[in-house]
Structures are given as C-alpha cells and as structure tokens.
C-alpha positions as CSV (number, residue, x, y, z in Angstrom):
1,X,11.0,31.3,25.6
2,X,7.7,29.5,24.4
3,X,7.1,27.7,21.6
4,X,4.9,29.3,19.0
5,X,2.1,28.1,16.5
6,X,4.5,28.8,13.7
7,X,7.3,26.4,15.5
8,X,4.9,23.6,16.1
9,X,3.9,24.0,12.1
10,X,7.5,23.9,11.6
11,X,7.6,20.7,13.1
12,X,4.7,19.1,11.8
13,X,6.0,20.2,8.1
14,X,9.1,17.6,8.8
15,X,6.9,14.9,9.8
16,X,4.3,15.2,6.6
17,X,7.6,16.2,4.8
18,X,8.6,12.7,4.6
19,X,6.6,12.2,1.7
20,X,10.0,12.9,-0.1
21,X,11.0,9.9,0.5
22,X,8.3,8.8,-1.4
23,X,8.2,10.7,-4.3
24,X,12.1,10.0,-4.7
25,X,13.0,13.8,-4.0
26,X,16.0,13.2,-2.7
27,X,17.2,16.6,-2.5
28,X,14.0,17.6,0.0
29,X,14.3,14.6,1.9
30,X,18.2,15.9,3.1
31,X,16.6,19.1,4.3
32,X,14.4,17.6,6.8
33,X,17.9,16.7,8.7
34,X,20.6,18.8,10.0
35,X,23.6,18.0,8.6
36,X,25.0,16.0,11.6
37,X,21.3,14.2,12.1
38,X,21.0,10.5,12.2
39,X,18.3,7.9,11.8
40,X,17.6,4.7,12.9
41,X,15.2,2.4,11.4
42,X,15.5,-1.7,10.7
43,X,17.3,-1.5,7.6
44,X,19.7,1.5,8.2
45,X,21.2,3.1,10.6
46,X,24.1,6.3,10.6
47,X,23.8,10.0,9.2
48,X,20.7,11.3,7.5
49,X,22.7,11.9,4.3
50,X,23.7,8.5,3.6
51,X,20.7,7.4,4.6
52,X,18.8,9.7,1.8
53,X,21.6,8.0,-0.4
54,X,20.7,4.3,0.5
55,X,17.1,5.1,0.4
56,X,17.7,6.4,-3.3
57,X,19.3,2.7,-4.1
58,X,16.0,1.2,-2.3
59,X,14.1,3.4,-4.9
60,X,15.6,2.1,-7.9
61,X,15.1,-1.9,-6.3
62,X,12.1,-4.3,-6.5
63,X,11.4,-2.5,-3.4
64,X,8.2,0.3,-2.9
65,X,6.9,2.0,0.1
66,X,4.8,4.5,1.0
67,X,4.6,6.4,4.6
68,X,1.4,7.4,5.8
69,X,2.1,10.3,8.6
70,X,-0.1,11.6,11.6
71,X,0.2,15.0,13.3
72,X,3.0,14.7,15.9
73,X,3.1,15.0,19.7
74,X,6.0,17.7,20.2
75,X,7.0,18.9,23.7
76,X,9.8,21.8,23.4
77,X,12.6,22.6,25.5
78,X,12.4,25.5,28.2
79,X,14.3,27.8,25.9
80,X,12.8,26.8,22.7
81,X,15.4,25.5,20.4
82,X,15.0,21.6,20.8
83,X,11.9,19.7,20.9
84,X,10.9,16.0,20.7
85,X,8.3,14.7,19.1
86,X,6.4,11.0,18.8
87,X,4.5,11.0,15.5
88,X,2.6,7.5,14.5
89,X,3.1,6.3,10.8
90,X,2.2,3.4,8.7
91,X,5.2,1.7,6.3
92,X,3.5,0.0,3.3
93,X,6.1,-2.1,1.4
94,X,6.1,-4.2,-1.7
95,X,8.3,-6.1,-3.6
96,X,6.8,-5.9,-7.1
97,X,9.5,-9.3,-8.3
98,X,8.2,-11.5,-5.0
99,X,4.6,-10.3,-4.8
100,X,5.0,-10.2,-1.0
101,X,4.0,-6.7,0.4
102,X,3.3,-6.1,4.1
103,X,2.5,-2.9,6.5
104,X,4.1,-1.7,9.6
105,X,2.8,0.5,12.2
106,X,5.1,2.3,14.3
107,X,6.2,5.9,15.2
108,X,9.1,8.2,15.1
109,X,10.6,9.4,17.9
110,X,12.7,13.0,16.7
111,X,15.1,15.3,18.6
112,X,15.1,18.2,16.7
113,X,16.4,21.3,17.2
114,X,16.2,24.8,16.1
115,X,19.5,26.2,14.1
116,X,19.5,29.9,13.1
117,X,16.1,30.2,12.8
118,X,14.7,26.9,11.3
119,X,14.1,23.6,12.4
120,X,15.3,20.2,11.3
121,X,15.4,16.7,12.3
122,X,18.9,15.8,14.7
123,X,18.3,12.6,15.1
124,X,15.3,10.1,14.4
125,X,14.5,6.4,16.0
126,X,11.8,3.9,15.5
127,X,9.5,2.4,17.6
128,X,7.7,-0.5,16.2
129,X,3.6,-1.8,17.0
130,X,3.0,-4.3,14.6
131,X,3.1,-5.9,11.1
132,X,1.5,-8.0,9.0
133,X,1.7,-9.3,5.5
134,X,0.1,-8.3,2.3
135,X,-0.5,-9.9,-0.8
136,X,-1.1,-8.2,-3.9
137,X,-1.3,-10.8,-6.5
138,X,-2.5,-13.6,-4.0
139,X,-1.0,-15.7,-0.9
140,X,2.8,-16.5,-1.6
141,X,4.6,-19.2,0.6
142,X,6.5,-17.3,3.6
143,X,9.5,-18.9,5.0
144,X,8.1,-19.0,8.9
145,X,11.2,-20.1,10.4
146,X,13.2,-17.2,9.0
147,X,9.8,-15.2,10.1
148,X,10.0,-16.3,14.0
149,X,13.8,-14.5,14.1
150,X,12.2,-11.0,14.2
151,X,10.3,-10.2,17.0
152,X,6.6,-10.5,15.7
153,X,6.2,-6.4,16.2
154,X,8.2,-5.5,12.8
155,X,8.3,-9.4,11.5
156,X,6.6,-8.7,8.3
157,X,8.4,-6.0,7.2
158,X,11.5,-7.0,8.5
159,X,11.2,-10.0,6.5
160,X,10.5,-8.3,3.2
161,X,13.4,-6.0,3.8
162,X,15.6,-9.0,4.2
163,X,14.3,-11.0,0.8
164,X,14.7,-7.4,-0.9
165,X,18.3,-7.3,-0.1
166,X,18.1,-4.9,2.6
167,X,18.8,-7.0,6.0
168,X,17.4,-6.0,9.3
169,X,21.0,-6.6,11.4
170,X,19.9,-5.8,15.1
171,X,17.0,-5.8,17.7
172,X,15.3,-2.8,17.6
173,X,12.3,-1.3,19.6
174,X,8.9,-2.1,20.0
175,X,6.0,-1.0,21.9
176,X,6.4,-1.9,26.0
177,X,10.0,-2.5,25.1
178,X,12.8,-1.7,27.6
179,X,14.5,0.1,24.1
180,X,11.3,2.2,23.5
181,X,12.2,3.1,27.0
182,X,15.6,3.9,27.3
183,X,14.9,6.1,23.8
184,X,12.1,7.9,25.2
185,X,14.0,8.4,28.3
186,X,17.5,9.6,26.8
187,X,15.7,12.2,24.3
188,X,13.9,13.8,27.7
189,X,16.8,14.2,29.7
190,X,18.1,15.9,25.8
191,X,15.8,17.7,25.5
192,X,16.6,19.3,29.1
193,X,20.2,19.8,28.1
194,X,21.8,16.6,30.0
195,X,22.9,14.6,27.2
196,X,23.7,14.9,23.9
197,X,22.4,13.5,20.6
C-alpha cells in the first residue's frame, strides 16, 4: 500500500497543528497524540496527555512560547500505517518576570501511525541545533557557569526553562550526536516493524 497526498496532508496537519500549544487549546493539542503516545523534549518527558497537562501549567507561568513549524520530511512504512517524520521548528521563549527570552532551533522526530483511519502522533523526540538568548527589555546578567552545564546546542533555552521552574534533568540530543543517532536509527528499524515504540 502507498501513501497518498491526503496521508502526507494528514501528517503535515499534526506538525502545523502544534500551534495548540500555543493558543492554550489544550483539548486539540491531545488529539495530535494517540492515546498511548509519548514525547520527549528538555523539560518533560512521559505520555502526551500529561504532557498537554504540564504544558497547561507552563501556560498559566511567567513562561511564553511560540513554535514556529516547517513542512515535514515523512517516509511511510511499506504497508502504510506508520510513518516517521523529521520536521525543523523554532522554540521562542520568554519569561515576562526575568526579561530573559531566548530561541531554539531544533526538529521533531515523530513515529506516527495510522489507527482506524486517521493519523496521530505515537511518540515524538527532539533533536536540538542551537540557541541563543534574547532580550526583550535589554541585556540581563546570565549566570554563565550554570550556562556551561547544558551543552551549548539547547543552553539558552535550557537555561530559561530551569530559572522558570521547569528543570532540564537529562542529556538530550543534538545535531551530530550519537542520541540523534540511536533515535533516528530505532524509529527506522520501527517503522519496518522491528521494534516497538
């Protein structure tokens, strides 16, 4: 079975769909995940739901962001039902108390799969290119030695997330990495049926 225009638009609705997030629907931002899916991104990690949950308390915070999505790259499955796709975005973030803000640049790497008919999100990891700082009411003083324990690749935002109460906890991945690999690498040999999610 091929994959059709309408399955590719499918997909690409998920990605843009993230724009939930944004607005704070809540509600729309579950239904871009089956109900088993899981993310991981620096500040959470576990099932979509609680995620939409903890993204909801990051919402009512000091906290903002906005996600600026591309058109993914999606290869499907020889029968059609899964897919992965690698879809570049751009994290802005502010912290209206601190006036610190900063942008990330990284992409989203999705297994998703096909369920009676319609497509969701089964599990979603980032991969992380670079951040820097922003300043939206002029410089602030950034602690650099609390700076130089995140890899330099999500620093910034990682840094932000961590003074807004929302602590990066692990090593995650970032473009060359031997993570990035191992993720690219376990949602192929998914997407051919030998593993699992």
């Amino acid at each position: 079975m091929t994959s059709t225009l309408q399955d590719r638009q499918d997909i690409a609705d998920l990605m843009t769909g993230w724009i939930r997030r944004d607005l704070g629907d809540w509600d729309g931002l579950r239904e871009l995940f089956h109900p088993d899916g899981r993310i991981e991104v620096t500040w959470f990690e576990g099932l979509a739901g609680d995620f939409v949950d903890a993204s909801a308390r990051m919402g009512a915070s000091d906290f903002r962001t906005k996600h600026l999505i591309t058109a993914p790259v999606v290869e499907f499955s020889a029968d059609g039902t899964r897919a992965v796709s690698e879809t570049n975005a751009v994290i802005v973030g502010e912290n209206v108390r601190l006036g610190l803000g900063a942008n990330g640049h990284n992409r989203f790497i999705d297994r998703i799969e096909r369920r009676d008919g319609v497509w969701r999100i089964l599990d979603r990891k980032s991969v992380y290119d670079f951040a820097f700082f922003t300043f939206p009411a002029g410089v602030v003083e950034v602690d650099t030695e609390s700076l130089a324990a995140y890899p330099s690749e999500y620093g910034a935002l990682a840094y932000l997330l961590d003074a807004s109460g929302f602590p990066v906890q692990r090593l995650f991945a970032t473009k060359g990495s031997e993570l990035e690999g191992v993720i690219k690498q376990s949602a192929h040999n998914w997407l051919q049926g030998k593993g699992e999610a």
